[in-house]
N, C-alpha and C positions, 0 to 999 in steps of 0.2 A: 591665124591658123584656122584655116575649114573644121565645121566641128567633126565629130565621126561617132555611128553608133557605139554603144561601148559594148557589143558582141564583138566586134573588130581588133578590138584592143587587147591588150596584155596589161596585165599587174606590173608594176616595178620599185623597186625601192632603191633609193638615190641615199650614197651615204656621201656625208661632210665633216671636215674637222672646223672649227670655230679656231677664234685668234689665241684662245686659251685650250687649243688641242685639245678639246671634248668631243666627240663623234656623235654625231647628230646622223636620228635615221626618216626620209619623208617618202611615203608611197604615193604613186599616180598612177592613172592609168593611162597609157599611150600605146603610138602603133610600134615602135621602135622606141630604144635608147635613146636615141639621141633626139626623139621626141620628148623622152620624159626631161632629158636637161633641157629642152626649150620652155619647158613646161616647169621645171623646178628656178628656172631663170626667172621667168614671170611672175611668178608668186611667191618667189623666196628672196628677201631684198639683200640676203649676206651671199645667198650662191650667184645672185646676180652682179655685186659688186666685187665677190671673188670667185671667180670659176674654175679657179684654179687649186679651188678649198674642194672640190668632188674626188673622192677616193675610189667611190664603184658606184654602178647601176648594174641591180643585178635584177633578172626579171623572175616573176617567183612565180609556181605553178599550182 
């Protein structure tokens, strides 16, 4: 991914459930949503092997 100033970008915070249903909350900054899940893909080894574990990205202001 091309890097990008981070004037560019938005806040987000990506929520997850774990295999024992705890909700986990991680913020990034990206251009879109669905940058921050490429981005939480990359650096989060449980949303990476479960993506199906993301419950919301919600962008905060």
């Amino acid at each position: 991914m091309p890097s990008t100033p981070i004037k560019s970008c938005n806040k987000y915070v990506l929520s997850y459930k774990d295999s024992t249903n705890k909700t986990h909350e991680v913020g990034f900054y990206a251009r879109d949503a669905y940058d921050c899940l490429m981005l939480a893909r990359e650096f989060n080894t449980y949303v990476h092997d479960n993506p199906g574990s993301v419950i919301r990205i919600q962008q905060k202001f």
